[in-house]
C-alpha positions as CSV (number, residue, x, y, z in Angstrom):
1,X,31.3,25.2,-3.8
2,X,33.8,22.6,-2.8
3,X,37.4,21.9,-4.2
4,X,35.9,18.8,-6.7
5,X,32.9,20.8,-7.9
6,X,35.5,24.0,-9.4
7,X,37.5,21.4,-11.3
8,X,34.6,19.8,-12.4
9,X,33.1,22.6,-14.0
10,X,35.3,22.7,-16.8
11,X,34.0,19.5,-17.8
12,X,30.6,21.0,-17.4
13,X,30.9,22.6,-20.1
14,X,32.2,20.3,-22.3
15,X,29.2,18.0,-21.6
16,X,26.9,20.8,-22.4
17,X,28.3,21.5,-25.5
18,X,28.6,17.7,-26.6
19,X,25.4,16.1,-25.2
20,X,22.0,16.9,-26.2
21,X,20.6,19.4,-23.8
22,X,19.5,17.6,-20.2
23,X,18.8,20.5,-18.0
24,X,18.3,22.9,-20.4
25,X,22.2,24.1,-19.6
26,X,24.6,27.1,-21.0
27,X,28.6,26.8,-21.2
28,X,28.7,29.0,-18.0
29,X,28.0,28.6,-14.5
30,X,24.9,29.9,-13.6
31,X,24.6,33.1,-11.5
32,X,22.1,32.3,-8.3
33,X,18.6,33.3,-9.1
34,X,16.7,35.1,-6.2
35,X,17.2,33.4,-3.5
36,X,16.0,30.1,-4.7
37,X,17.2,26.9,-3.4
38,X,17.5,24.4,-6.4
39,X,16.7,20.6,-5.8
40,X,17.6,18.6,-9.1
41,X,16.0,15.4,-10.6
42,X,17.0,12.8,-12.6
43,X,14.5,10.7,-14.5
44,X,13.4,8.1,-17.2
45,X,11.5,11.0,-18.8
46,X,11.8,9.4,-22.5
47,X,13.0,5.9,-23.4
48,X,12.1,2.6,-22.3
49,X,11.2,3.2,-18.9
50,X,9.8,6.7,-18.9
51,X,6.3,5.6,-17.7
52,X,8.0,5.1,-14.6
53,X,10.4,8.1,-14.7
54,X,6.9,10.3,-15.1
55,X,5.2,9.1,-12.4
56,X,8.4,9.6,-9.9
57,X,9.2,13.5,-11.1
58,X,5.0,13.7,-10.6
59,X,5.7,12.9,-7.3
60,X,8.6,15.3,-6.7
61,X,6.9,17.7,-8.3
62,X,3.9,17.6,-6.3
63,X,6.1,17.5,-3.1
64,X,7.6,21.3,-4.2
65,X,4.4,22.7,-4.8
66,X,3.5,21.7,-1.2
67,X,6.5,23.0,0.3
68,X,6.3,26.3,-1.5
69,X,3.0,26.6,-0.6
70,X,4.1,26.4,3.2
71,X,6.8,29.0,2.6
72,X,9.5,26.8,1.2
73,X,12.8,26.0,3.1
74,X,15.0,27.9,4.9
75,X,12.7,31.0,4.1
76,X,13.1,30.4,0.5
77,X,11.2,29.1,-2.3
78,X,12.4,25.8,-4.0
79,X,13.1,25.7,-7.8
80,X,12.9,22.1,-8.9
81,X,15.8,21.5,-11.9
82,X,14.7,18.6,-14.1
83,X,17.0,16.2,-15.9
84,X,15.5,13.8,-18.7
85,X,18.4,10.5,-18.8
86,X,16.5,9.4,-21.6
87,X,16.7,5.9,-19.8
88,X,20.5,5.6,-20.8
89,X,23.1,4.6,-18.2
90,X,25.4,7.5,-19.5
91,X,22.8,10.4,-19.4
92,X,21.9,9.7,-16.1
93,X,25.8,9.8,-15.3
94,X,26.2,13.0,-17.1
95,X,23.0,14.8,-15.8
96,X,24.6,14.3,-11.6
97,X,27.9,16.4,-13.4
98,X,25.4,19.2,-15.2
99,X,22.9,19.1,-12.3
100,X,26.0,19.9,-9.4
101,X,28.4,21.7,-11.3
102,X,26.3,23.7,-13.6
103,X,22.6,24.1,-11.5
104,X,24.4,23.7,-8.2
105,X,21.7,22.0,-6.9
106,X,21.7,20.8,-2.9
107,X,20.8,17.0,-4.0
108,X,19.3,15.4,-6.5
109,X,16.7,13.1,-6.6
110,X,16.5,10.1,-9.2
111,X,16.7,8.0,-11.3
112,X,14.4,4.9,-10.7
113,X,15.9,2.1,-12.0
114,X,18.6,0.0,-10.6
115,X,20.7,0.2,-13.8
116,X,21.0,4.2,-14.1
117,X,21.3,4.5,-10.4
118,X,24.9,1.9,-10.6
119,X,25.6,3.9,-13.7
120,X,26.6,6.9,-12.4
121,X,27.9,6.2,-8.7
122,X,31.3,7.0,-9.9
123,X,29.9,10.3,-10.9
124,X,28.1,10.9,-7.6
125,X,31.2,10.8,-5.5
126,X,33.6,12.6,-8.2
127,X,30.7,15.9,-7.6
128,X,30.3,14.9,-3.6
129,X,26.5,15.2,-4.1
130,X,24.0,13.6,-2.0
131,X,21.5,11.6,-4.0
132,X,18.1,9.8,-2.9
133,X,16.9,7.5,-5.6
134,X,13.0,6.8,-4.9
135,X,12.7,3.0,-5.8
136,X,16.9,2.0,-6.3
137,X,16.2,-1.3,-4.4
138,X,19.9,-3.6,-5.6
139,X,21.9,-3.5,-2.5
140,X,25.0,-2.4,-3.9
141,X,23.8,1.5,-4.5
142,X,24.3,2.4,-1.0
143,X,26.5,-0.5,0.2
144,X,30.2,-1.1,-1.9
145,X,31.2,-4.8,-2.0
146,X,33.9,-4.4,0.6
147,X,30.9,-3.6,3.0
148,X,31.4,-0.1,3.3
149,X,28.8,2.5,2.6
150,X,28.5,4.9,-0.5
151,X,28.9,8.1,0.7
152,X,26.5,9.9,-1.2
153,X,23.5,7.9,-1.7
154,X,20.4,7.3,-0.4
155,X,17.3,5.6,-0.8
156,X,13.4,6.6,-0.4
157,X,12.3,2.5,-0.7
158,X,13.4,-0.8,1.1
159,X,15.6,-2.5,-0.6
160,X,14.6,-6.1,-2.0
161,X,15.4,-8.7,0.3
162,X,13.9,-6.7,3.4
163,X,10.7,-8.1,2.0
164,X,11.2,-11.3,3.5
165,X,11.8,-10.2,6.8
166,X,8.7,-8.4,6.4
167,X,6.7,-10.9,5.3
168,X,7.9,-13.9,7.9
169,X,6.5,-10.5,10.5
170,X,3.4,-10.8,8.8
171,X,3.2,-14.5,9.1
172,X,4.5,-15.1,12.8
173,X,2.6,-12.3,14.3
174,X,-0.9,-11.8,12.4
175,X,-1.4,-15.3,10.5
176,X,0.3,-17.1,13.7
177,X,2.3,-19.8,11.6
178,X,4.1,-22.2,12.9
179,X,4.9,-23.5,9.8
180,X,6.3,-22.2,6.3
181,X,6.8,-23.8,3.1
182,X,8.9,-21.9,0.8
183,X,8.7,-21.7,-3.3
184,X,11.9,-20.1,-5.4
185,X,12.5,-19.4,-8.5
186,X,15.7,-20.1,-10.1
187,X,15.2,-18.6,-14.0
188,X,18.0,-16.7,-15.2
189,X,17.4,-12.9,-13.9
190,X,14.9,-13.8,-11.6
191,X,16.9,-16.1,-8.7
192,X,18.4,-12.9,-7.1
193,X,15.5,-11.6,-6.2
194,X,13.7,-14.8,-5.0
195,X,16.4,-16.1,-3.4
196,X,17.1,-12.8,-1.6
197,X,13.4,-12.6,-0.1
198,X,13.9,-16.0,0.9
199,X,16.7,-16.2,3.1
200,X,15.4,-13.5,5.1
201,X,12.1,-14.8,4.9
202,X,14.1,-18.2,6.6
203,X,15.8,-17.1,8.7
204,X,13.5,-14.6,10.5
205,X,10.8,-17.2,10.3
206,X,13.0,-19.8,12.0
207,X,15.0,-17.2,14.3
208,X,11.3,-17.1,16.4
209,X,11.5,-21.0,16.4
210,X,9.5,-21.8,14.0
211,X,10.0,-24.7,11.0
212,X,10.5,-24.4,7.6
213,X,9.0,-27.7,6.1
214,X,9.9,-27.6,2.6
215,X,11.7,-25.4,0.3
216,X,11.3,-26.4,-3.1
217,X,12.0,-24.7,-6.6
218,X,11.1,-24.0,-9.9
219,X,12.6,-22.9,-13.0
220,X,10.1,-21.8,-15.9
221,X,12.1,-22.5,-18.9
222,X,11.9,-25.9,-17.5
223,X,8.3,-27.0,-16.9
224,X,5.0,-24.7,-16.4
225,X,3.8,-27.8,-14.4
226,X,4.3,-27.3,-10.9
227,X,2.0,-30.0,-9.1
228,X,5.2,-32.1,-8.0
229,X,6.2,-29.3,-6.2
230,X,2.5,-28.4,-4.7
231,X,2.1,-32.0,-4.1
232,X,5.1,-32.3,-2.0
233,X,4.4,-29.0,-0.3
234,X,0.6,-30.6,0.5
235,X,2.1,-33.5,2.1
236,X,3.7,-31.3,4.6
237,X,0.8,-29.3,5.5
238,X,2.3,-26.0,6.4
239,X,0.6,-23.5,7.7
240,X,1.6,-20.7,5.2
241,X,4.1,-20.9,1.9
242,X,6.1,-18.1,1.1
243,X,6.5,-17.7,-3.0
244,X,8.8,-14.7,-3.7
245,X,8.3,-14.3,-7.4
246,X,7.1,-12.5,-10.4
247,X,3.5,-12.6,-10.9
248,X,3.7,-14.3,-14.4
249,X,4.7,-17.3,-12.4
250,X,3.1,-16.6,-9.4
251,X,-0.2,-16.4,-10.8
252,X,0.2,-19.8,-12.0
253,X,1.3,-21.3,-9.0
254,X,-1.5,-20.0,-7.0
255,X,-4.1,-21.2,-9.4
256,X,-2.6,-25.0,-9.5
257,X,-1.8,-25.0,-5.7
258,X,-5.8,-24.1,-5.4
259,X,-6.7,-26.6,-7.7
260,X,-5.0,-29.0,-5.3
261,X,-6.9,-28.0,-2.6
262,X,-4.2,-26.1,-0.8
263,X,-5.7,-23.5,1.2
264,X,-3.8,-22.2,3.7
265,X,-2.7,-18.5,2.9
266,X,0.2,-17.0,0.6
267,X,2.3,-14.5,0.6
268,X,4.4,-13.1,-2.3
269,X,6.7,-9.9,-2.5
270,X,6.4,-6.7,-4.9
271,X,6.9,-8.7,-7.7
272,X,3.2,-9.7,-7.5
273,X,2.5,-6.0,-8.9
274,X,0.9,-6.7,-12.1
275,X,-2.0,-9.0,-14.3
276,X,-1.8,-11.3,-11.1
277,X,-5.4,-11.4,-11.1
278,X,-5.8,-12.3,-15.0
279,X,-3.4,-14.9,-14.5
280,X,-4.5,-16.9,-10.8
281,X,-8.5,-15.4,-11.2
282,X,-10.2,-13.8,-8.2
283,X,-11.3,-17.2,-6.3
284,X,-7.4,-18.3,-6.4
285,X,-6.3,-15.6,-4.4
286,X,-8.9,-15.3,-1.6
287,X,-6.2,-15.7,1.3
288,X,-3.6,-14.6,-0.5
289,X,-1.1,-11.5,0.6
290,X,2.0,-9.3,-0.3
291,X,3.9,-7.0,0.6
292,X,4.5,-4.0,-1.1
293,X,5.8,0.1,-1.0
294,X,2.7,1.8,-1.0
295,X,-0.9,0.8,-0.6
296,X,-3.6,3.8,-2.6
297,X,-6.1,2.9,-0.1
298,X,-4.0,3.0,3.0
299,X,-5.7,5.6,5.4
300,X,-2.1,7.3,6.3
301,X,-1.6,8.5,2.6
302,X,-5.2,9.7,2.0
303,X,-4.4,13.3,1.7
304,X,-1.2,12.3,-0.7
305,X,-3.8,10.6,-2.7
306,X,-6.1,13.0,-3.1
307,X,-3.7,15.8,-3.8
308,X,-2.0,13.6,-6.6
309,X,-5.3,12.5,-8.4
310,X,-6.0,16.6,-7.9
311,X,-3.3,17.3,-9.7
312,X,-2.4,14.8,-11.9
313,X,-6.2,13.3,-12.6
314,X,-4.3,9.4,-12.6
315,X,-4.2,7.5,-9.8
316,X,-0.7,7.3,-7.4
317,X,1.2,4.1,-7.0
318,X,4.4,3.3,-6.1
319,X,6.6,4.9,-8.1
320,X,4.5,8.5,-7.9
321,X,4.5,7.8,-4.0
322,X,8.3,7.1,-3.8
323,X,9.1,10.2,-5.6
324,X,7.0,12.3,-3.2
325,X,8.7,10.7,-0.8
326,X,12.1,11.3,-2.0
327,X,12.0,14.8,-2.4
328,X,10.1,15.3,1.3
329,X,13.4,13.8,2.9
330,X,15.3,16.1,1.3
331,X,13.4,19.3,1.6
332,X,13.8,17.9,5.5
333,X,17.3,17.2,5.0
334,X,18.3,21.0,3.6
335,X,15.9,22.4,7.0
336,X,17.7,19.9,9.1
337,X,21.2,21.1,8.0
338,X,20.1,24.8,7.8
339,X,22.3,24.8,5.2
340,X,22.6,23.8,1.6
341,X,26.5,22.7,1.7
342,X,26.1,19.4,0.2
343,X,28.1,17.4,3.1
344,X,26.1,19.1,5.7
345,X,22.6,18.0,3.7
346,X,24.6,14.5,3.3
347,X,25.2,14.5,6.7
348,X,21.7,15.4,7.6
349,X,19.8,12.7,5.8
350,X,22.3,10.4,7.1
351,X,21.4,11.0,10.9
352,X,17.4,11.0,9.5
353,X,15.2,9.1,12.1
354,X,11.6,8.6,12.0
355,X,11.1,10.6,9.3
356,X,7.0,10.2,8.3
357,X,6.3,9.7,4.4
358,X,3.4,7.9,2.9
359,X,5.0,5.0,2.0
360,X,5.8,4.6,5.5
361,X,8.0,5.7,8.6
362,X,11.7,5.8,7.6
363,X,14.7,6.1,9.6
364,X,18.0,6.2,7.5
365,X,20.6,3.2,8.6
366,X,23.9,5.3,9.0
367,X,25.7,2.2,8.2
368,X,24.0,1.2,5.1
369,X,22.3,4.1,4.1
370,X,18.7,1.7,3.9
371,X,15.7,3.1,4.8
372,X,14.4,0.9,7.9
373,X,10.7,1.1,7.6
374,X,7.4,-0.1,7.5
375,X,6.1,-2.1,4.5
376,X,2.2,-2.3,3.0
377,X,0.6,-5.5,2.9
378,X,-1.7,-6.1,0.3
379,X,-4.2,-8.7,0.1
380,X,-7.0,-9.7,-2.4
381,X,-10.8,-10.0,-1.7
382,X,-13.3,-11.5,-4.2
383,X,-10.8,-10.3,-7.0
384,X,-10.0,-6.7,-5.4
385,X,-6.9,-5.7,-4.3
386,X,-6.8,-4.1,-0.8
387,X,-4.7,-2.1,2.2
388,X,-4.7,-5.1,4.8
389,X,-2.1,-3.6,7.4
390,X,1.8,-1.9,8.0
391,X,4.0,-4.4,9.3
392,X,7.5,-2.6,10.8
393,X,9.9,-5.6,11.3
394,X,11.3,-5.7,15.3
């Protein structure tokens, strides 16, 4: 145990006597239990995002059974140590303090969302922990604002704006464009994450020497009306438009632009994940595409599927697929090390290259602790949504 984690164990205990029971924890530190080598989690298992919170520990979960099953790590069995954060910035802070201090856990894998995951940085680094968030995509988990890299964590998904890189890929080198229009939106809580896919979407789209023709924008609260734009766009002919956006608005936008008679395909980011189809209707998005983590029906994560519906009689998606993924890097990370001293493990995911999950082929950037890997894209046939190809940006 390292210098930090003995003078943090006194505050253990005080968290396990003042917060509602997270792991399950006593006032003392636990004596090692046969030979077991602990993994921790952190997850949304109740509150407002615990749908999501399930479906990542399912994945984790899963993942142990497997590795037990083929005789562990390091010759020893893996005891997974649960945390529920209850969806609250602060539980999730204190759960990384029980979870190192208390379990003594190699790493910890969680929470999901963005929120949690800024939430308890502070206590990351204080417990010199190494934690691998499945689906943390804000920039600023693994990256501090002076451009130097948190320490500690670590991420299992790409983080947002890497989907435009992937998606000008997809548009250069399979749809052959020459052209791009581009669609943001600029609604309060939305624009980030627009205007992030887009510059990278610009900028590796012209970088090959290709023209943007038109980059308009849009604003919901404003008008639902977006034939000015499409109309413009039209005028310019181009051979693709790009529309990073949510798939409320999306949706919309697809079913005018058809409407218009603009045919040429489209291609959106994750945020299309939802009632897309409800919204645009199947004929809409014939020739439409995005990209995405994890694609059910993509031939390299058959087996994952099928062992996850086995297990859990529900389908996997993203989140379920992340998690898996998540705890595979550090069961790999622990053998890697051949050693569970958390710096050495820290040290070991950090130097991780071409590391094979089912969301993809990762390498860890040592720099920015981001995953570098391929991406899913998605398209949509006759109203079904299908695997169309892996695009790993050069």
């Amino acid at each position: 145990m390292n210098l930090k984690k003995r003078f943090s164990t006194f505050f253990a205990a005080l968290l396990c006597l003042s917060l509602v029971a997270v792991t399950g924890c006593s006032s003392s530190e636990p004596e090692p239990q046969g030979g077991m080598i602990k993994i921790g989690g952190n997850f949304e298992l109740t509150g407002g995002m615990s749908e999501y919170g399930k479906k990542a520990e399912n994945g984790v979960l899963l993942a142990v059974k497997e590795a037990n099953a083929s005789g562990g790590v390091l010759g020893k069995q893996i005891e997974y140590v649960g945390s529920d954060n209850k969806s609250e910035t602060t539980q999730a802070a204190a759960a990384v303090t029980i979870l190192a201090v208390q379990d003594q856990v190699a790493g910890i894998i969680g929470p999901v969302t963005n929120g949690n995951i800024l939430g308890l940085l502070e206590a990351v680094a204080d417990n010199q922990i190494p934690l691998i968030t499945p689906t943390g995509t804000n920039e600023s988990i693994t990256l501090k604002s002076n451009g130097t890299v948190n320490k500690w964590l670590f991420r299992a998904c790409f983080i947002n704006s890497y989907q435009g890189t992937v998606a000008a890929n997809f548009a250069l080198d399979t749809l052959k464009a020459s052209k791009a229009a581009v669609i943001t939106d600029q609604k309060a809580n939305y624009a980030a994450y627009s205007n992030g896919l887009a510059k990278n979407f610009i900028e590796t789209f012209t970088k090959a020497g290709k023209e943007i023709v038109d980059s308009e924008q849009y604003n919901t609260e404003e008008t639902k009306d977006y034939s000015n734009i499409l109309n413009r766009i039209k005028e310019k002919n181009p051979d693709v438009i790009f529309l990073p956006g949510y798939y409320s608005e999306a949706g919309a936008i697809i079913k005018q632009a058809r409407d218009l008679g603009l045919k040429m395909p489209i291609i959106g980011g994750d945020g299309w994940t939802g009632s897309l189809i409800d919204i645009a209707g199947k004929d809409a998005l014939n020739n439409t595409y995005y990209v995405d983590h994890f694609a059910g029906d993509d031939p390299a994560a058959a087996d994952f599927v099928k062992a996850y519906k086995d297990e859990y009689k529900q389908d996997a998606d993203n989140f379920s697929a992340l998690g898996y993924d998540a705890a595979k890097m550090l069961i790999a990370a622990i053998n890697k090390a051949n050693s569970t001293d958390s710096d050495q493990v820290r040290a070991a995911l950090e130097t991780m290259t071409s590391f094979q999950g089912v969301t993809g082929e990762m390498t860890v950037d040592p720099a920015t602790h981001n995953t570098q890997k391929s991406a899913a894209i998605l398209k949509y046939v006759n109203g079904k949504k299908m695997f169309a190809q892996r695009v790993t940006p050069q």
